[in-house]
N, C-alpha and C positions, 0 to 999 in steps of 0.2 A: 705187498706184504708189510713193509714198512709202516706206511699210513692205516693200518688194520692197527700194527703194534703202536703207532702214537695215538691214534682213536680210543682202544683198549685203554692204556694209560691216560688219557684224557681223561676216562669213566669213572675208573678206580680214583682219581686224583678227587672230580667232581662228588664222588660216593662219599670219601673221608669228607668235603669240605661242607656237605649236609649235614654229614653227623656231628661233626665238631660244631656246627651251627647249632643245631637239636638241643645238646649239651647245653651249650653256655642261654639258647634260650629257655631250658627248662631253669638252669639257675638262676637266671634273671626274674621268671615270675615265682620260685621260691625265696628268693632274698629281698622280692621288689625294689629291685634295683641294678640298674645294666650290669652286666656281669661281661667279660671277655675275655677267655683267657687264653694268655699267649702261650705259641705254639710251644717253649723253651720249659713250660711249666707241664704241658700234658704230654711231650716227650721224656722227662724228667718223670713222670706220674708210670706211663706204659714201661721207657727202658731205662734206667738212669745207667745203665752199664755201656750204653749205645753213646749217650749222648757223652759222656764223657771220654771215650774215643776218639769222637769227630770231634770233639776241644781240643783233645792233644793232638791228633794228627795236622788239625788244619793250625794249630802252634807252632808243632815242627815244621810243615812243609812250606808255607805261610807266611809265617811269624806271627805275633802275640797282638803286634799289631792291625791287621785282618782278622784275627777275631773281635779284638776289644771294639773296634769302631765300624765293620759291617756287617760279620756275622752274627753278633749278641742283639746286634739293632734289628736286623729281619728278624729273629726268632724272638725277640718279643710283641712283636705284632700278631692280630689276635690268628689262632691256627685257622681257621675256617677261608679268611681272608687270601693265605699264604697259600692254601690250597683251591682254593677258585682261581687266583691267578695261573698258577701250574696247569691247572685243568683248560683254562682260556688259550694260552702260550701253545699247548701238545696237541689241543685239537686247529689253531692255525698253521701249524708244522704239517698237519694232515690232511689242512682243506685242499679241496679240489674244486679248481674256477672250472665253471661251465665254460663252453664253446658257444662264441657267437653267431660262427657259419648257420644257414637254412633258417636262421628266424625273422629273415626279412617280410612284411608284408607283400603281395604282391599289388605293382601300382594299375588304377581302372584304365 
């Protein structure tokens, strides 16, 4: 059940981090010129009501410090990136190693 719900979440993560790909490469052959835009820019664009939440909360809970010097630093990295990594992370959470038993050759 679990690894069903990290797989799912793997998908969905992997599904966002196409699209935000899509995006920044359709802008890049409109502007001809690489375009990448961080993920702190196209959350800000979707919720700006969301993201300034997660500012103050992880402020409070945190401190101001954890934001300024790791949080603002991941969320400027491009979103596409941020979400392929998540997608990589949730589906290793879910893989399931084969069983070595019965694959032996048999000897002549």
């Amino acid at each position: 059940m679990f690894r069903f719900l990290f797989r799912l979440a793997a998908m969905v993560a992997l599904a966002i981090a196409v699209i935000m790909a899509v995006l920044d490469a359709t802008r890049t052959v409109a502007a001809s010129n690489l375009v990448m835009t961080p993920l702190k820019v196209s959350w800000s664009a979707v919720s700006p009501d969301t993201l300034a939440r997660t500012e103050a909360f992880i402020r409070e809970k945190a401190g101001a410090a954890a934001w300024d010097s790791v949080i603002d630093k991941v969320l400027d990295l491009p979103g596409f990136v941020l979400f392929a990594m998540l997608a990589f992370l949730l589906y290793a959470v879910a893989y399931r190693r084969q069983r070595r038993t019965g694959n032996f050759a048999v000897g002549a």
